[in-house]
C-alpha positions as CSV (number, residue, x, y, z in Angstrom):
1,X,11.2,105.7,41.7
2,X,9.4,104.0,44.8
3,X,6.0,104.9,43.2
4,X,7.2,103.3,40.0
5,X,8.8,100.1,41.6
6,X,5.2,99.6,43.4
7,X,3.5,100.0,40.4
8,X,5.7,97.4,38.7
9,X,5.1,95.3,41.8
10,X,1.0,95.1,41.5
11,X,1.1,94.9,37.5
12,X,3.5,91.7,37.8
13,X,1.2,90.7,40.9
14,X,-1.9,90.8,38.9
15,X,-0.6,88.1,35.7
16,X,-2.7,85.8,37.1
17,X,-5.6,87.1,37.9
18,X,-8.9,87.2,35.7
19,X,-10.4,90.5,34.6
20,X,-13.2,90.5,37.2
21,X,-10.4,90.4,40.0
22,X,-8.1,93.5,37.9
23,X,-11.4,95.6,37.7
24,X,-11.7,95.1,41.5
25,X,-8.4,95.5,42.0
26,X,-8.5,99.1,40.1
27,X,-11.1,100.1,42.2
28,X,-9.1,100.4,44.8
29,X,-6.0,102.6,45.3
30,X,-2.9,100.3,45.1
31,X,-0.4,102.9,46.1
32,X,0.4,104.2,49.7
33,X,-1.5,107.2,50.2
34,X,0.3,110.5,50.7
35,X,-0.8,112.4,53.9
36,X,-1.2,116.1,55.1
37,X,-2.2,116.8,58.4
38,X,-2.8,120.1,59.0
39,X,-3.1,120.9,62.3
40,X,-4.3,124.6,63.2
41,X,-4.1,126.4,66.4
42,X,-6.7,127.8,68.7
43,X,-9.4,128.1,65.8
44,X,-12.8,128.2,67.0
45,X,-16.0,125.9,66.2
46,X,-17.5,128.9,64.1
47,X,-14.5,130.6,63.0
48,X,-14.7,128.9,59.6
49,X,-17.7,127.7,57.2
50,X,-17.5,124.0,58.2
51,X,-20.4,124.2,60.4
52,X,-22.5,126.7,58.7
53,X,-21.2,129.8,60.3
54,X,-20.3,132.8,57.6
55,X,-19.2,135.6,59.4
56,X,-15.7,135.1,58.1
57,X,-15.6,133.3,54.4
58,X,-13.3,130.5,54.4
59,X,-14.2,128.9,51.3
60,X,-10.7,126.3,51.0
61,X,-11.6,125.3,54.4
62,X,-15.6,124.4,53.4
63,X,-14.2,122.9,50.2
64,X,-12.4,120.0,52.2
65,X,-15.8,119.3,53.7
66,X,-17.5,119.5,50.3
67,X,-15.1,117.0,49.0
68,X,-15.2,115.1,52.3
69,X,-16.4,114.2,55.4
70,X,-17.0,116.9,58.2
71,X,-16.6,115.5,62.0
72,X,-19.5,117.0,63.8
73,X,-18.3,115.7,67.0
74,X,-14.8,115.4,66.4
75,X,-12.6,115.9,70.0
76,X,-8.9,116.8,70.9
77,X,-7.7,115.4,74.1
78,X,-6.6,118.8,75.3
79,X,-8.1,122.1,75.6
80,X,-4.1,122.8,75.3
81,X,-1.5,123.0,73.1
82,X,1.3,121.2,73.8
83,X,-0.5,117.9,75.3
84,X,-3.2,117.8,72.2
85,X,0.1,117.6,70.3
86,X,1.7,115.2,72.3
87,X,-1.4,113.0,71.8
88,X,-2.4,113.5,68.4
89,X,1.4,112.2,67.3
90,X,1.3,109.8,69.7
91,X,-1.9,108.1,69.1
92,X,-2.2,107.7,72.8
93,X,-3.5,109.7,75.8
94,X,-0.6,112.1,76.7
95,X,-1.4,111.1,80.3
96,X,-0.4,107.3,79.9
97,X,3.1,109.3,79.4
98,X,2.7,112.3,81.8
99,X,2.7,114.8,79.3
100,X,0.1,116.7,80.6
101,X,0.5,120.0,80.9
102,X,2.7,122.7,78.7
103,X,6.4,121.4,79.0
104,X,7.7,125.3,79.2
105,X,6.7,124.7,82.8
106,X,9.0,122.8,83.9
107,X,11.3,124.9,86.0
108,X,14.4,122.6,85.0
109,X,13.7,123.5,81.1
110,X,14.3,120.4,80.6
111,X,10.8,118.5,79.2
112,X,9.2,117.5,76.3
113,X,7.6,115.0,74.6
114,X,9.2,111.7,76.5
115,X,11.8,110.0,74.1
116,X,10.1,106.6,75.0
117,X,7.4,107.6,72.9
118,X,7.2,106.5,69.4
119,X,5.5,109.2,66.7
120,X,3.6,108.6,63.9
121,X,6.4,110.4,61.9
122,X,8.8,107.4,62.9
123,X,5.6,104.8,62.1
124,X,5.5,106.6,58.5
125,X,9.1,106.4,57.8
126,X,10.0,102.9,59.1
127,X,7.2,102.0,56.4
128,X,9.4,104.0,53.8
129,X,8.0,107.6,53.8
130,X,9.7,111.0,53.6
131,X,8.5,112.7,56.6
132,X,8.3,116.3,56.9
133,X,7.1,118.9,59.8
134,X,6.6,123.0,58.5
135,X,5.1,125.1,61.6
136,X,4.7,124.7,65.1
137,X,6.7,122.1,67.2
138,X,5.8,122.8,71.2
139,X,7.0,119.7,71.8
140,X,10.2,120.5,74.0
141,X,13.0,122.5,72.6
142,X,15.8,120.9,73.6
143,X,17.9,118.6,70.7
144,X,16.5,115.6,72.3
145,X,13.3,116.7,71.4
146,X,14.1,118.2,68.2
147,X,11.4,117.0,65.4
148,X,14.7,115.9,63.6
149,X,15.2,113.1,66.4
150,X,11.6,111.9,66.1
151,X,10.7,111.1,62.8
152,X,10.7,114.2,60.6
153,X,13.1,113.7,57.4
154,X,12.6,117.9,57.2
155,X,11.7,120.6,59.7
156,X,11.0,124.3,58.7
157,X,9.4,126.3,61.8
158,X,9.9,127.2,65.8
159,X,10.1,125.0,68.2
160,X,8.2,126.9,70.8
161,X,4.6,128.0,71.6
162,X,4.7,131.5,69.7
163,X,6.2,133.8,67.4
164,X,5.5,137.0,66.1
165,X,4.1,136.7,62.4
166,X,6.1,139.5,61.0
167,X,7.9,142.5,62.4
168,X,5.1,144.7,63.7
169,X,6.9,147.6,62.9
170,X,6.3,147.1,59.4
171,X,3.8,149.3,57.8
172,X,1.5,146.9,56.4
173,X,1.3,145.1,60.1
174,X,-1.6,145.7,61.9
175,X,-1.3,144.5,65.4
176,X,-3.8,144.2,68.5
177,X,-2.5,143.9,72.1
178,X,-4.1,143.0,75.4
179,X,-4.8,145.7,78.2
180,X,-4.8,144.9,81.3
181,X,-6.2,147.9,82.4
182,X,-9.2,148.0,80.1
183,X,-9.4,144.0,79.6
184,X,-9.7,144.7,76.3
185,X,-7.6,143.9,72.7
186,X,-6.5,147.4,71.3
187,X,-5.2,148.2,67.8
188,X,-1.4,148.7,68.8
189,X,1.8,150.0,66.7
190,X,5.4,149.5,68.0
191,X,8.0,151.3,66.7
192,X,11.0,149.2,67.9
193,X,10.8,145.1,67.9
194,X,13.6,142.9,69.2
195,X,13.0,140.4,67.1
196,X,12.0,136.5,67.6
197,X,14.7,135.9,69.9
198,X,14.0,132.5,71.3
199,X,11.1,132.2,69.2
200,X,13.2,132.5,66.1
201,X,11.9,130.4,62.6
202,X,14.9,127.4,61.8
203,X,15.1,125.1,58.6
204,X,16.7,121.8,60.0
205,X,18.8,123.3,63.5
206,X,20.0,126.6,61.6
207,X,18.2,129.7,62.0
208,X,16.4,131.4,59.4
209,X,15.7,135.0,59.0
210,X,12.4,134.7,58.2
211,X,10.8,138.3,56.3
212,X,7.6,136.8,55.2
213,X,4.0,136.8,57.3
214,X,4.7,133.5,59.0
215,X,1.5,131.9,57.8
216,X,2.6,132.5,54.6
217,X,6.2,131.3,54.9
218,X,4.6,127.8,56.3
219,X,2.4,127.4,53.1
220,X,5.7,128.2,51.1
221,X,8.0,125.5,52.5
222,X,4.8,123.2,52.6
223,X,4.5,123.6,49.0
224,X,8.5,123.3,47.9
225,X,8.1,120.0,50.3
226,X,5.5,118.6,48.3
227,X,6.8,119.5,45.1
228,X,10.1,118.0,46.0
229,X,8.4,114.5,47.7
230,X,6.1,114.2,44.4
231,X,7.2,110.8,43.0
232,X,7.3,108.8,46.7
233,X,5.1,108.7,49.6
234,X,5.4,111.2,52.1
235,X,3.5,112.8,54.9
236,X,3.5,116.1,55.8
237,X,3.0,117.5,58.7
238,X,1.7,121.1,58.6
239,X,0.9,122.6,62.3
240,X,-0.2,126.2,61.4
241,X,0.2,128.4,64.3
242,X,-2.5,130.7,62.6
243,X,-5.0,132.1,64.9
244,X,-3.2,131.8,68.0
245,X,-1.5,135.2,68.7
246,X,-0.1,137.5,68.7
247,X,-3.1,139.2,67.0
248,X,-1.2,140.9,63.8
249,X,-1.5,140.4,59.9
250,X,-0.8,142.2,56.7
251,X,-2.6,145.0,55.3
252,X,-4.0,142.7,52.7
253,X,-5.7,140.5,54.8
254,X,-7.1,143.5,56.9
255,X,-8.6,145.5,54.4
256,X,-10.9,142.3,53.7
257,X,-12.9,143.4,56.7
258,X,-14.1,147.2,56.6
259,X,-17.1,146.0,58.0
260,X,-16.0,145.2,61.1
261,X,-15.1,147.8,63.8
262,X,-13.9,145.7,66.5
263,X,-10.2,145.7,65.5
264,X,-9.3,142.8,67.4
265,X,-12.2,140.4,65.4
266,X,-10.8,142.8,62.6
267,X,-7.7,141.2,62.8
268,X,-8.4,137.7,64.2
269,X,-11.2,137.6,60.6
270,X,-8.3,138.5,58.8
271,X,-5.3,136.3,60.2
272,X,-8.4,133.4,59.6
273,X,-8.8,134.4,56.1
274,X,-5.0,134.4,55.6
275,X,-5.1,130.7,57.1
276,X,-7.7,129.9,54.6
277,X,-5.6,130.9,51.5
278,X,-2.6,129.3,52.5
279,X,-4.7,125.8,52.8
280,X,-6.1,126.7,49.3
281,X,-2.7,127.0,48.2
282,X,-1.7,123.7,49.5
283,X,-4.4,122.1,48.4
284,X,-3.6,123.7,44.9
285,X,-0.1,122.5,45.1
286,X,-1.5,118.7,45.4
287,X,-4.0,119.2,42.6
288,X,-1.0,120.9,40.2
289,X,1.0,117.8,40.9
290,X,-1.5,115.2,40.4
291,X,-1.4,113.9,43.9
292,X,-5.4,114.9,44.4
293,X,-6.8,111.4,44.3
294,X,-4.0,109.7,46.7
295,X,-3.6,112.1,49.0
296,X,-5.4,111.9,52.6
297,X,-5.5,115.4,54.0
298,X,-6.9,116.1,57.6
299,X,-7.4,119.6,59.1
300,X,-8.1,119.9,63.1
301,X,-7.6,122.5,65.4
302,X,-5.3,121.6,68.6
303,X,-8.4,122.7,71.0
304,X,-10.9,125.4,70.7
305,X,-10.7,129.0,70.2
306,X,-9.6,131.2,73.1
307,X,-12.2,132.7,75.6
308,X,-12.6,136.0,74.2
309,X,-14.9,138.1,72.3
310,X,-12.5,138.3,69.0
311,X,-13.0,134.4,68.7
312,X,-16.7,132.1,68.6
313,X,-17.2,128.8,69.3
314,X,-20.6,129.0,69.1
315,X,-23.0,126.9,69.5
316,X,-20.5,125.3,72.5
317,X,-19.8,126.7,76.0
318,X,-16.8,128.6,76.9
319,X,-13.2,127.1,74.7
320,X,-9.4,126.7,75.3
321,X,-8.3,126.0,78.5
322,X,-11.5,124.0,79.7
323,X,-13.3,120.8,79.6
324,X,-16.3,122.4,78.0
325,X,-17.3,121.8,74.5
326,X,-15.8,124.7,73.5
327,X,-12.1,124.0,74.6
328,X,-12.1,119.9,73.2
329,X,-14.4,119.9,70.3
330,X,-13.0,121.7,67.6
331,X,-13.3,121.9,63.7
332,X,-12.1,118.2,62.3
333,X,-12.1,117.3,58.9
334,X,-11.0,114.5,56.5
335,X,-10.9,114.5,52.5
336,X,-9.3,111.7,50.9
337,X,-10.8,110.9,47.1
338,X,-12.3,107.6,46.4
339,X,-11.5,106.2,50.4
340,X,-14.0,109.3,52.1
341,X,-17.4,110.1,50.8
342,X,-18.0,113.6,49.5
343,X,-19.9,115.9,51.6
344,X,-20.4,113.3,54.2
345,X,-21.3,114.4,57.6
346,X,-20.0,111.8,60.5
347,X,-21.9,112.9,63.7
348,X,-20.6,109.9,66.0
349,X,-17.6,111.2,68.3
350,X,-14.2,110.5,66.8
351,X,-10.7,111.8,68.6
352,X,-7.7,112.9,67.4
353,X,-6.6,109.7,68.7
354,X,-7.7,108.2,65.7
355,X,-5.4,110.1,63.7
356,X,-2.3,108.2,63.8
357,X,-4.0,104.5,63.2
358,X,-6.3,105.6,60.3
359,X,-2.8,107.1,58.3
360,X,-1.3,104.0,59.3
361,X,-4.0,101.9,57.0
362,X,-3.6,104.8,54.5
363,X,-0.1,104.0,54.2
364,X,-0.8,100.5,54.0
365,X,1.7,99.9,56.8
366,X,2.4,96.4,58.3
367,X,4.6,97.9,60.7
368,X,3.1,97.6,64.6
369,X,3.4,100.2,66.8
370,X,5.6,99.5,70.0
371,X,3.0,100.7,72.5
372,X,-0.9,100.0,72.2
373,X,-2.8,102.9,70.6
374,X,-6.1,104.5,72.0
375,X,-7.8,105.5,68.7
376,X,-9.3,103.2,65.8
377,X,-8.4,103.5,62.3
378,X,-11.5,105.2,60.6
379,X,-11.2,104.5,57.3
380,X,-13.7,101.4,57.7
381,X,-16.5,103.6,58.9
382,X,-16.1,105.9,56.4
383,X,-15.7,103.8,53.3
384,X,-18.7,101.4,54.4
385,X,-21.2,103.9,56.2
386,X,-21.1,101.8,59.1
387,X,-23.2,104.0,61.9
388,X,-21.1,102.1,65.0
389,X,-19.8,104.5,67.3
390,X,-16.1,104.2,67.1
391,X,-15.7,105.0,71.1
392,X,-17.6,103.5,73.5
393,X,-16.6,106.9,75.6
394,X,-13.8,109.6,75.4
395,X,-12.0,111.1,78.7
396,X,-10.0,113.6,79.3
397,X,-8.0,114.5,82.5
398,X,-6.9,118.2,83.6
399,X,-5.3,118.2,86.7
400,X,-8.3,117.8,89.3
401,X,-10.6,117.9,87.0
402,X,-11.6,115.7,84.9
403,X,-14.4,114.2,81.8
404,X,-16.0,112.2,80.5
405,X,-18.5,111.5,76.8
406,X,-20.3,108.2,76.8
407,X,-22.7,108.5,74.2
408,X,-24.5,111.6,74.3
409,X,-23.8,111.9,78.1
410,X,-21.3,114.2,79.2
411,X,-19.9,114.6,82.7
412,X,-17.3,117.2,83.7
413,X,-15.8,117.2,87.5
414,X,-14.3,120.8,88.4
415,X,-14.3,122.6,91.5
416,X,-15.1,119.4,93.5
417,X,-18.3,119.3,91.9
418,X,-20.4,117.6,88.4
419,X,-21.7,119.0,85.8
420,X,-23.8,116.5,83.5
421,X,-25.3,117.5,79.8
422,X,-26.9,115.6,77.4
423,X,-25.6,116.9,74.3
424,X,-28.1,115.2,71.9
425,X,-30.0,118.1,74.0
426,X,-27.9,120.6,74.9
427,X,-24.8,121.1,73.1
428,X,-24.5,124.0,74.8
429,X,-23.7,122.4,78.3
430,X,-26.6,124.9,79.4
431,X,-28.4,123.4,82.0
432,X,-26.7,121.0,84.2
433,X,-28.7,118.0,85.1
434,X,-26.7,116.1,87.6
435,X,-28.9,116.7,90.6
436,X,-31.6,114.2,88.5
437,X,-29.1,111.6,87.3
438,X,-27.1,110.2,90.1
439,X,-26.8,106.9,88.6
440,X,-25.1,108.4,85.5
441,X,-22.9,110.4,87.2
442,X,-22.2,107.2,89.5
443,X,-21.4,105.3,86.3
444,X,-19.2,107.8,84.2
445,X,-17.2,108.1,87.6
446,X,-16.6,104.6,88.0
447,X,-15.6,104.6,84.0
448,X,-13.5,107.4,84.2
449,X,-11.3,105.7,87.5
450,X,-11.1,102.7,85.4
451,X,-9.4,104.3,82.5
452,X,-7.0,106.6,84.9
453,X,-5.7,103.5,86.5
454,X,-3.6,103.5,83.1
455,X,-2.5,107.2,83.1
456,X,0.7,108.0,85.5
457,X,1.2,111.3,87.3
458,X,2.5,114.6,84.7
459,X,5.9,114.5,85.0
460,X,6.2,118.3,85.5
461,X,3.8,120.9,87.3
462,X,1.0,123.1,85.4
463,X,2.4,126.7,84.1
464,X,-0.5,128.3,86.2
465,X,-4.2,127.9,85.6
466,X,-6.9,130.1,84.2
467,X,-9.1,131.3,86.8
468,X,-10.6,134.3,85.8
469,X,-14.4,135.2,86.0
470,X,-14.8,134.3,81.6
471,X,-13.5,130.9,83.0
472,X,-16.4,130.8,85.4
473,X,-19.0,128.1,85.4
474,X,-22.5,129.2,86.3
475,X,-21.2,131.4,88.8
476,X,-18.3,128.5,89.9
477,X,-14.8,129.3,89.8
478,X,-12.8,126.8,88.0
479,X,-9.0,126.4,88.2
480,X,-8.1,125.2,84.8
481,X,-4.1,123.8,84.8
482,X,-2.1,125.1,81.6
């Protein structure tokens, strides 16, 4: 009815005009775009096909970029999950709100994303949208928090960080755990499980006894959602929890990879190529419902693949968990018919800042957001080919340490000391140059205090850091704050 009522509304608009002015017009969409944002977890720069890596096919991923544009340098503001959330729904730095670190480690139990701060979710309905979440919340747990109480219409998913993807007792679960002892993934098969517990799956606030592979189960509500949101605007919000682990998948998905002997990449390929079909069938849910050419749909990751040998992020340096390449610039990709060129490559840096103001032109919205924004809306860029950097520079904060792009000049501070690449160089953060470039580093630092004079303090300590020798840098150990 509301997609009717606006057509009525541009046909009676357009009596007056003259037939060059209803050709331009018609050019154009006239309806609010639909939006999915899918939001994946802990995927790795080369753990799909968007940037010419094939070790595991993920052909629904490479056809968003083949119908879109790929972000070559597109950033999170977290190598972490909760804050890159926080941010990304937020459209704001989580530190001008002090939601910097995971909120699980609060002691009191008492944190999540502060209620002050207004999500794109309630942006999206004030401006008449049904708003929907399926997947991962990590966003506080309490009811205050609840995805119900900021924005979403619908919620299908867990609240927390984790959950198992299907009882790994099963036997078509194959499952990889972490040894200590070896520091290794092994192939591993429980014979009791106790379940989700706290981790448990819930449509709305009840819980649901979820018997489907998770990643599956997401891609079924996601598609009942659209199919029941079909004649009105509505934005969906899909935050996959696929790869992050626990490392298990079905037997189906494993048996796609004989070649591989490493069971942990064995299973990570496989959890990845699961991931892939359920955005193919999402994507084939939009098509079967004629929604293809208004539909924006956005797939990131929340921050870079892990640091282990099952995951790559190659061509970056290290990945989750630090400032490096590898833990902030992640797979980002945008495919919206007739508003984003087809097959476009954008190589200037773009943030998942920009997220919420670019769906707020796609919707068409007048409404103003209550706090200032730190992203642009993109959609100019990208309809006119206008080569302007969007960012003059992109910072992130960690605790102590701290960075900073400007250009193709990056500058990390860790470990009281700098590390300085230029990327248009070394994406690979290879060889540090900051010993020759004291006047760069003496600018970025004097950028980087000017923007933190508008962060405040995290309003809750770090979980613990990551410390260990993988998280080294050039033989430095680095404390990086969870």
């Amino acid at each position: 009815m509301k997609r009717f009522l606006r057509a009525m509304w541009v046909i009676f608009g357009l009596a007056g005009c003259t037939t060059d002015d209803i050709a331009a017009v018609s050019e154009v969409s006239v309806l609010p775009a639909n939006v999915v944002l899918i939001f994946v977890d802990d995927l790795g720069y080369c753990d799909s096909e968007l940037y010419g890596c094939d070790d595991i096919p993920t052909p629904h991923i490479r056809s968003l970029a083949e119908a879109g544009t790929v972000f070559t340098a597109g950033y999170v503001t977290s190598p972490v999950c909760s804050p890159s959330r926080a941010s990304l729904l937020t459209g704001r730095y989580q530190q001008r709100f002090g939601h910097e670190f995971l909120p699980e480690a609060d002691p009191t139990g008492e944190s999540g994303l502060p209620i002050d701060e207004s999500t794109l979710a309630d942006a999206l309905r004030s401006a008449g949208y049904t708003t929907g979440i399926v997947g991962k919340w990590h966003l506080g747990d309490r009811e205050v928090f609840h995805p119900l109480n900021r924005g979403f219409d619908h919620f299908f998913g867990v609240l927390t960080a984790a959950t198992d993807y299907a009882d790994p007792t099963r036997a078509d679960v194959k499952s990889a755990s972490y040894s200590r002892k070896t520091d290794t993934f092994e192939l591993s098969n429980p014979t009791t499980w106790k379940g989700r517990g706290k981790d448990a799956v819930a449509r709305g606030h009840v819980p649901f006894d979820e018997d489907d592979y998770i990643t599956e189960a997401f891609t079924r509500e996601a598609g009942a959602f659209i199919r029941a949101n079909k004649d009105a605007p509505f934005f969906l919000y899909l935050p996959y929890n696929a790869p992050h682990g626990p490392l298990q998948v079905t037997q189906e998905y494993y048996d796609r990879f004989p070649q591989i002997e490493h069971e942990a990449k064995r299973i990570y390929a496989a959890m990845i190529s699961a991931l892939d079909d359920s955005i193919g069938s999402v994507l084939g849910v939009i098509e079967e419902q004629g929604l293809e050419e208004n539909t924006l749909v956005i797939l990131i990751s929340d921050n870079g693949a892990g640091v282990a040998a099952y995951a790559s992020n190659s061509p970056l340096r290290l990945g989750k968990h630090t400032l490096f390449e590898g833990g902030v610039r992640v797979p980002f990709v945008m495919k919206w018919p007739g508003h984003i060129s087809a097959g476009g490559t954008y190589e200037h840096p773009v943030s998942t800042l920009d997220v919420f103001p670019t769906v707020v032109a796609a919707a068409q919205s007048t409404k103003i957001p209550t706090k200032e924004l730190d992203g642009v809306d993109l959609t100019p860029v990208l309809q006119n080919g206008d080569n302007l950097p969007p960012h003059q520079a992109l910072f992130w904060r960690n605790g102590a340490n701290w960075a900073v792009r400007e250009g193709d000049w990056k500058l990390i501070y860790a470990a009281e000391r700098h590390w300085l690449y230029d990327l248009s160089r070394d994406i690979g953060e290879k060889h540090n140059i900051a010993a020759t470039h004291p006047d760069i580093i003496e600018r970025l630092t004097t950028r980087y205090k000017q923007w933190n004079k508008g962060n405040i303090e995290p309003l809750w300590p770090p979980l613990g850091v990551k410390g260990q020798p993988r998280f080294s840098v050039d033989g430095v150990n680095i404390k990086w704050a969870l």
